[in-house]
VOMARRO-316269 format. One line per field, with one value per residue (C-alpha): z, x, y. Coordinates in steps of 0.02 Angstrom, whole numbers, plus 50000, padded with zeros to 5 digits. Example, Ala and Ser with C-alpha at 12.3 -4.5 7.8 and 13.67 -1.06 7.14 Angstrom:
<atoms>
zz	50390; 50357
xx	50615; 50684
yy	49775; 49947
</atoms>
This chain:
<atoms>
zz	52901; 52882; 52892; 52938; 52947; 53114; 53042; 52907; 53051; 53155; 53021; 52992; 53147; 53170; 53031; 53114; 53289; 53215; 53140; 53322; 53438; 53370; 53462; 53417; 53285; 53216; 53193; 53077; 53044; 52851; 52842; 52862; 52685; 52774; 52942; 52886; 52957; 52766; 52784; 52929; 52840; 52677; 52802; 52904; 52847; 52952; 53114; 53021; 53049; 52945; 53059; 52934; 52975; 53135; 53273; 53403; 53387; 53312; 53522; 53569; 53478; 53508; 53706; 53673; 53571; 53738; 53851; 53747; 53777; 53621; 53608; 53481; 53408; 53340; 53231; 53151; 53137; 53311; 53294; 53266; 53397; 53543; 53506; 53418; 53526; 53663; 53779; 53720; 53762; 53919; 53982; 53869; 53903; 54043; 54168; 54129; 54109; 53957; 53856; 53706; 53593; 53543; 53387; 53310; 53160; 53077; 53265; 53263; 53138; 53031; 52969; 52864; 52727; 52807; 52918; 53066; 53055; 53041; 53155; 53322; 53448; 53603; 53612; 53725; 53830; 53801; 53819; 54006; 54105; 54074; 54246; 54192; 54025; 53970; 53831; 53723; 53604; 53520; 53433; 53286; 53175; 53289; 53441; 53365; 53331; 53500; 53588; 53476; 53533; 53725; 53713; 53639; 53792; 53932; 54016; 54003; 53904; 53802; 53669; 53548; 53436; 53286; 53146; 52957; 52880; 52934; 53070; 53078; 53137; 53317; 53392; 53313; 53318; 53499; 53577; 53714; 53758; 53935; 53992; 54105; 54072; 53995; 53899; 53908; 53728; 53788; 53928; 53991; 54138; 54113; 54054; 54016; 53861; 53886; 53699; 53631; 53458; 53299; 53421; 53489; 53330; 53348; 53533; 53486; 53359; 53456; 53590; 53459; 53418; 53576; 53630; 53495; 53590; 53730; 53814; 53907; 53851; 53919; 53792; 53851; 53774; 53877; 53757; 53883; 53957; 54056; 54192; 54156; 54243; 54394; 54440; 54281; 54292; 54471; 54425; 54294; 54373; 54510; 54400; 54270; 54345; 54204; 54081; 53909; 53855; 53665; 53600; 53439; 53537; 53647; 53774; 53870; 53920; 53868; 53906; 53963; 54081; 54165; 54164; 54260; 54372; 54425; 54472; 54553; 54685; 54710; 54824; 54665; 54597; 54423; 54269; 54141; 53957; 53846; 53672; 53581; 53486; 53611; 53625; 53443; 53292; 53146; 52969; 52805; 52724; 52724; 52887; 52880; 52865; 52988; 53135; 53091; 53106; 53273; 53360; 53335; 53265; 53322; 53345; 53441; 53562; 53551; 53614; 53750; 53830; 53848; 53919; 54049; 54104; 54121; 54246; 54320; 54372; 54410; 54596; 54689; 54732; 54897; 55005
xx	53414; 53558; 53550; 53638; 53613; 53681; 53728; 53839; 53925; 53961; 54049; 54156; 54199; 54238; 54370; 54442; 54446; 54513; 54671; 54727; 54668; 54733; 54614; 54457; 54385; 54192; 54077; 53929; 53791; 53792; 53721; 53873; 53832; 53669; 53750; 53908; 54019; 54109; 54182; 54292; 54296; 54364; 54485; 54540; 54475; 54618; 54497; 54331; 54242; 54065; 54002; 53859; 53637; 53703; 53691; 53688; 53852; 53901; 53877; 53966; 54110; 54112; 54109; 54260; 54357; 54351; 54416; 54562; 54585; 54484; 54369; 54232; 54093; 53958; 53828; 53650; 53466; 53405; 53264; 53413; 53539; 53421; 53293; 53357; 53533; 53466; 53518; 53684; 53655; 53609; 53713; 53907; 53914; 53809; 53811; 53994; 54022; 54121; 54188; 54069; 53998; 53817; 53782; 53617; 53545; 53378; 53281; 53085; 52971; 53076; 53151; 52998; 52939; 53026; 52860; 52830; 52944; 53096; 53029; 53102; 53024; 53039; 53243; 53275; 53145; 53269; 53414; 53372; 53315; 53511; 53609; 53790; 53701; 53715; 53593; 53625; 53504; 53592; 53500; 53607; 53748; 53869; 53813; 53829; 54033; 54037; 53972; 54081; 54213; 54177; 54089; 54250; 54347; 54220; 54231; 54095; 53941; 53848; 53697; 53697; 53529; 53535; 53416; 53404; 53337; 53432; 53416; 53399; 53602; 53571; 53751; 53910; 54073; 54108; 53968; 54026; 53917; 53956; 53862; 53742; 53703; 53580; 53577; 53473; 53446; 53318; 53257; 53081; 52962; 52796; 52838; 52997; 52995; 53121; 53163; 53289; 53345; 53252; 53107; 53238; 53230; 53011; 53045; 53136; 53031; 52854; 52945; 52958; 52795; 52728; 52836; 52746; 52582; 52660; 52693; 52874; 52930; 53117; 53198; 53315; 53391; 53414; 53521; 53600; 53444; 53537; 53591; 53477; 53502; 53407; 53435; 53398; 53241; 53186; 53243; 53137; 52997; 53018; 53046; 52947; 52800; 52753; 52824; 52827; 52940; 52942; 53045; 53024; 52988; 52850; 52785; 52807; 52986; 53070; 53114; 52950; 52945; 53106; 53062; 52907; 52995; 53108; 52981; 52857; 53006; 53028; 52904; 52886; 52711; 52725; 52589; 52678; 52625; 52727; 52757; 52795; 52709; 52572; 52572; 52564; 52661; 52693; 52650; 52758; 52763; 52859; 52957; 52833; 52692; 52717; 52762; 52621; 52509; 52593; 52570; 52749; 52747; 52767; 52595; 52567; 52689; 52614; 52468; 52537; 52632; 52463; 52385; 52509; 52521; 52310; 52350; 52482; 52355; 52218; 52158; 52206; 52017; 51979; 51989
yy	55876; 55761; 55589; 55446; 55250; 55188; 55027; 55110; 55209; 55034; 54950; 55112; 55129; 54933; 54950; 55095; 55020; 54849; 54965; 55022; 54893; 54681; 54593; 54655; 54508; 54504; 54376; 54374; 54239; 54263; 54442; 54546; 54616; 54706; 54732; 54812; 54702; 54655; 54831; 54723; 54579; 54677; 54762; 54606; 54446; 54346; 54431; 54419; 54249; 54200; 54079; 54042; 54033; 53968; 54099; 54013; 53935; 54116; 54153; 54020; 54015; 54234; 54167; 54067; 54185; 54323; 54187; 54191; 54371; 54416; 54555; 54495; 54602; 54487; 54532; 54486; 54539; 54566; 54447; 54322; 54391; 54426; 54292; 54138; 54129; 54202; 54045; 54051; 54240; 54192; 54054; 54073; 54276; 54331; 54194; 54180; 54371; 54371; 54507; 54494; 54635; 54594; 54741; 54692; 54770; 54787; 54831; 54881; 54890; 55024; 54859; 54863; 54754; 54603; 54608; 54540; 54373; 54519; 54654; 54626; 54726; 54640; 54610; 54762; 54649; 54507; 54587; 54695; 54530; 54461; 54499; 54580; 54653; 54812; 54887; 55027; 55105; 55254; 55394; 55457; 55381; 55512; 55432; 55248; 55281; 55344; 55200; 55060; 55160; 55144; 54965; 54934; 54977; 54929; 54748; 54625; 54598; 54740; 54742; 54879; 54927; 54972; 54989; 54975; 55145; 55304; 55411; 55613; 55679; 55738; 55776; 55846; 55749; 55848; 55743; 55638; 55477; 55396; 55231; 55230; 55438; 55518; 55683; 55815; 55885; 56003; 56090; 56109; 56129; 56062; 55867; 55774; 55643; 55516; 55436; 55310; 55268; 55357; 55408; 55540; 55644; 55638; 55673; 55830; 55893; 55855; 55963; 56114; 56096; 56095; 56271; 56350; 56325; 56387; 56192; 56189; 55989; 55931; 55794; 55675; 55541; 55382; 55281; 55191; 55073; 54984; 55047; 55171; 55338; 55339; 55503; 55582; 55512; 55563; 55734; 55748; 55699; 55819; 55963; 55941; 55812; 55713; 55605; 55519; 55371; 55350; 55193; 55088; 54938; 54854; 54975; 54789; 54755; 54907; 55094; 55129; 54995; 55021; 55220; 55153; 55050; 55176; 55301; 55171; 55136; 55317; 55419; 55538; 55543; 55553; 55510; 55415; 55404; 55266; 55287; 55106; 54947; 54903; 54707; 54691; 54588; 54706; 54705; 54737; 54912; 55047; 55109; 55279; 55206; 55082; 55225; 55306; 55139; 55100; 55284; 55327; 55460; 55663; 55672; 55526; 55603; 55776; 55716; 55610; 55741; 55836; 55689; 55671; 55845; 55859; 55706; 55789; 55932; 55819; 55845; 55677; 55572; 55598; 55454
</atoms>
């Protein structure tokens, strides 16, 4: 299977959007190196700006920059970008709804031996409380181009996850991502796993696994968290009558809990199984390892989709 670091893919595509569209500059808190953005700088340095360890004036100065008409892509760890400037976050670009780009790299605990200090796995969390924030969490390097392209073009402020080892190629270059919709890789009757980001690719192969043992599993892939698609998500339910979310995150704060949000306001009863770090810091070690240690891997979703469709057939208690 082909692979593909999504990082690697946003600072190629930066460099190609900077060549047709002037006003596109990128910020970076000393790490551009790791997330890609010195292909820009190389490309541009007159729109390239290394604000230095100091993120949170990184934010601020990126805030300033789209008043002036600017559109700025900024860039850092996401334990920096969604944790450390998170005020700035909150007050210079959402409160005042400013053009900004947040792209973080090195998400979840794929970022690996960093450990725990590096391992950001509650900034989707972070990121979906903001009013006027949008929150992307692509699931190949073909997806990632597509969404710097639209981000690129969209008004107001978006975050973007990205992660540090590669990801298993999903789409081909005809794939079309829109915000706000999901896509429905695969079809199925008897549960629906909803994935984002590398636990896409495990969403798609647990569903394989589980058609050869005669279990019907639909796969979509909600890369777009916010808005998330609400009607993808009731129709699923109804359909299908059970679902798993699967997201290299906190099950707290993240995919699974909007998932569950949406179908708890909707007269749909559906069991719902979530995939993710359960209210945990990680460790260091290799990204493998640690999705194994942290149930994330195919198995881990195997098993949850059988879990939630025994509860789905469960007789309701009587009253």
């Amino acid at each position: 299977m082909a692979m593909l670091g999504t990082r690697d893919v946003y600072g190629d595509t930066l460099v190609k959007l900077g060549a047709k569209n002037k006003d596109i500059v990128v910020l970076d808190a000393d790490l551009s190196v790791s997330t890609r953005t010195a292909k820009f700088a190389e490309a541009y340095p007159e729109r390239f700006f290394n604000m230095g360890i100091a993120e949170q004036d990184m934010i601020s100065t990126a805030a300033g920059l789209a008043t002036c008409g600017k559109i700025p892509f900024v860039s850092t760890f996401a334990v920096f970008l969604a944790g450390r400037a998170w005020d700035q976050v909150r007050q210079c670009v959402c409160y005042s709804e400013k053009n900004v780009k947040l792209v973080s790299t090195h998400a979840g605990i794929t970022v690996g031996e960093d450990s725990a200090t590096h391992q950001a796995n509650e900034d989707i969390a972070l990121m979906r409380i903001l009013p006027n924030m949008t929150v992307i969490c692509p699931a190949d390097g073909i997806e990632t181009a597509r969404v710097i392209e639209t981000v690129a073009m969209h008004k107001g402020p978006v975050y973007v996850r990205l992660a540090r080892c590669k990801f298993p190629v999903i789409y081909d270059e005809n794939y079309r991502f829109r915000i706000g919709k999901s896509d429905m890789i695969r079809d199925g009757s008897q549960a629906t796993i909803i994935a984002i980001g590398i636990m896409v690719s495990h969403a798609i192969e647990a569903a394989k696994r589980l058609s050869e043992e005669g279990i019907d599993v639909r796969v979509i892939n909600m890369s777009t968290v916010k808005p998330i698609d609400v009607k993808a998500i009731h129709k699923a339910a109804l359909e299908t009558g059970a679902i798993v979310t699967a997201e290299e995150h906190s099950i707290i704060g993240g995919l699974g809990s909007a998932v569950s949000e949406v179908i708890g306001e909707s007269n749909i009863p559906c069991p719902i199984k979530r995939i993710g770090v359960k209210d945990c810091f990680g460790v260091s070690g290799k990204p493998e390892e640690l999705l194994e240690k942290y149930c994330l891997g195919v198995k881990d979703i195997i098993e949850a989709a059988k879990d939630a469709i025994k509860r789905r057939s469960r007789p309701c208690p009587s009253a």
